[in-house]
N, C-alpha and C positions, 0 to 999 in steps of 0.2 A: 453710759459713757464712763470708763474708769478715770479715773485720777491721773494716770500720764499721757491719755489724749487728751482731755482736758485742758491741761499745760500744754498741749504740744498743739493743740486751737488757738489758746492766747500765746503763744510766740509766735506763730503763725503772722500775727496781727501784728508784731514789734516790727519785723522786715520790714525795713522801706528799700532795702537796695538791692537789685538783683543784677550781677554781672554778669551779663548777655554778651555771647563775642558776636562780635561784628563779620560785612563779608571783605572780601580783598576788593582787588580793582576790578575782578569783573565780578557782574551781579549771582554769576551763578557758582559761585566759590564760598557756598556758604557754609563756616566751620560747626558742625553740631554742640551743643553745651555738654557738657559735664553735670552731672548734680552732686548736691555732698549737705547729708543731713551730719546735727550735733548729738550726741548724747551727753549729756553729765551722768557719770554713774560714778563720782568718787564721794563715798559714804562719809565724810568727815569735812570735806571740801563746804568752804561757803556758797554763796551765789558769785557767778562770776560772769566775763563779758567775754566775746567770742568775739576776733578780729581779724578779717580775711583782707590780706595784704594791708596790714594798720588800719584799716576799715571796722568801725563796729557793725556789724550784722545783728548781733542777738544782745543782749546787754542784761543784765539783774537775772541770769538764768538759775534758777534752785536745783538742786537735786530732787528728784530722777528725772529731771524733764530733758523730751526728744525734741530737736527742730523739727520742723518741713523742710521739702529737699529746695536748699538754695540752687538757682541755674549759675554756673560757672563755667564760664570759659576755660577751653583745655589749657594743660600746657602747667605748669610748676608754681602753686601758690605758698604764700606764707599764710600760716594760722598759727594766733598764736591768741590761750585762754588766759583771761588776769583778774584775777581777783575782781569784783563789781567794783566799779567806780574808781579805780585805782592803774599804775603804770606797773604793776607788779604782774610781772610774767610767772606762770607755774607750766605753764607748755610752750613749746616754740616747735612748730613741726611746719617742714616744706614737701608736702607729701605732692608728686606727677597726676595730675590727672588726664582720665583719656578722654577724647569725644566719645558722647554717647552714654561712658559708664555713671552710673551709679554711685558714690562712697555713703559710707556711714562713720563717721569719726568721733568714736569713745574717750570720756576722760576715763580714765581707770586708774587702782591704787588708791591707798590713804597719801590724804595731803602730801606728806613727807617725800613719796616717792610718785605723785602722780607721774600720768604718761600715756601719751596719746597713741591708743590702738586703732588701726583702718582695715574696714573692712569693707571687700567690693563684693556690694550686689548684686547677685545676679534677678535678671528682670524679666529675663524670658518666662512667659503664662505656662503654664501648667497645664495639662488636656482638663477638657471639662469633664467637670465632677471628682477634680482633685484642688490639692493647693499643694504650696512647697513651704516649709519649714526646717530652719536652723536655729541652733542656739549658739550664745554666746557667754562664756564664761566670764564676768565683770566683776563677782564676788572676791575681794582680796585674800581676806582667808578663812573661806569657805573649805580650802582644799582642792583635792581631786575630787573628780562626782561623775556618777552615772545618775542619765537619764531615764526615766522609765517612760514610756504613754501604753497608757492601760495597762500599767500592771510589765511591759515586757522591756526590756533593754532596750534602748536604742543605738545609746553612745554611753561607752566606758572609760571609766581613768581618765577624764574630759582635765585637762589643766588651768587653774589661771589665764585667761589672755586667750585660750583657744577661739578658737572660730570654726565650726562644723561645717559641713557643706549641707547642699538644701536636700532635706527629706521630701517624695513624691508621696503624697497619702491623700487616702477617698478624703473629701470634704465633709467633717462634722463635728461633735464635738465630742475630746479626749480630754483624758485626766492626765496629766504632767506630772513628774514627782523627781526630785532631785535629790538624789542620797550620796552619805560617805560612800567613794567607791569602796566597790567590795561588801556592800552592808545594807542591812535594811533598813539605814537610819536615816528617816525622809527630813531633810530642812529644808524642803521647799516644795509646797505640792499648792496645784488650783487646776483650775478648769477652762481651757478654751475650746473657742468656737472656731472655724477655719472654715473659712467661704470658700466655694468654687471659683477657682481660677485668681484666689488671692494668694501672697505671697507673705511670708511671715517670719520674719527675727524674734525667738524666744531670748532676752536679755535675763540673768543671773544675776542682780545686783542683792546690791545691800552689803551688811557685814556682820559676824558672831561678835565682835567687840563694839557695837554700835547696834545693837541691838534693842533697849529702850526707844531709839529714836527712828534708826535707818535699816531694820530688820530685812533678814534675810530673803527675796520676794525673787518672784519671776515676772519681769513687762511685756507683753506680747508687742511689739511694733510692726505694723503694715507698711512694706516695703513699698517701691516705686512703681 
């Protein structure tokens, strides 16, 4: 088990609150949840607390660690990330949720300029004996980047902040590699495994200027 499941077992375990929507007056009016996982991926940022509608949910979270998917009632929440232990706001985002969907909501950026990236998952399975995979651009200035798997292009002149859409591919395991676009200059290469009929966010965190501490990596995370 890598290092940001890991984290993302024990935050798992900090959740005590799960907002469940309720039915209407008649019993069979019942509104589907929302889910909406965290990520910290800002490379300079402390540990901070995660609060949905002034609600702590997550609290003491480090960098690079992923939530589980909190269930949330549709409909228009306030989230806002502060510093651990503190009333100091660095995000304030009221981002719509739909029933049913999915979100994944990134810090991204060095401190200075963090900023809350959402990304909606798609959750539909895959035919057997494939998975789906995307990546996400979270590395601040990493640059632009192509991605290779196995050695071939996938996605080119990828920007900051991008968000791919999901790649269909056999289930197995590929080599990843992350280069200056245009180059064959790898800052980021490893190895995953992709399960039949799993679903899969390659994240791009880290940074060149925090590199001692928060180096340049790629997280696999297992969607919904």
């Amino acid at each position: 088990m890598s290092r940001f499941q890991r984290l993302a077992v024990a935050l798992s375990l900090l959740v005590t609150t799960l907002f469940i929507a309720g039915c209407g007056g008649d019993d069979h009016d019942v509104v589907v949840d929302a889910h909406l996982r965290v990520v910290h991926a800002s490379p300079d940022a402390p540990n901070v607390d995660v609060l949905l509608d002034n609600t702590v949910v997550l609290s003491n979270v480090p960098y690079p660690t992923a939530s589980g998917y909190l269930a949330v009632a549709p409909g228009t929440h306030n989230i806002k990330v502060n510093a651990a232990g503190t009333t100091t706001t660095v995000i304030n985002a009221s981002p719509s949720l739909t029933p049913g969907t999915a979100y994944t909501v990134l810090a991204v950026g060095f401190l200075s300029s963090i900023q809350a990236l959402v990304a909606v998952d798609d959750t539909t399975r895959p035919p057997s004996g494939s998975a789906k995979l995307r990546v996400i651009h979270a590395a601040p200035d990493a640059g632009n980047v192509d991605v290779l798997v196995n050695n071939s292009v996938v996605l080119s002149n990828v920007p900051f902040e991008a968000i791919s859409s999901y790649l269909v591919v056999p289930a197995g395991t590929y080599d990843i590699k992350v280069n200056a676009a245009g180059t064959s200059t790898t800052a980021i290469e490893t190895s995953a495994t992709l399960a039949s009929g799993d679903i899969y966010s390659a994240v791009a965190i880290g940074s060149v200027k925090t590199a001692a501490t928060n180096p340049l990596a790629l997280e696999l995370l297992t969607d919904l």
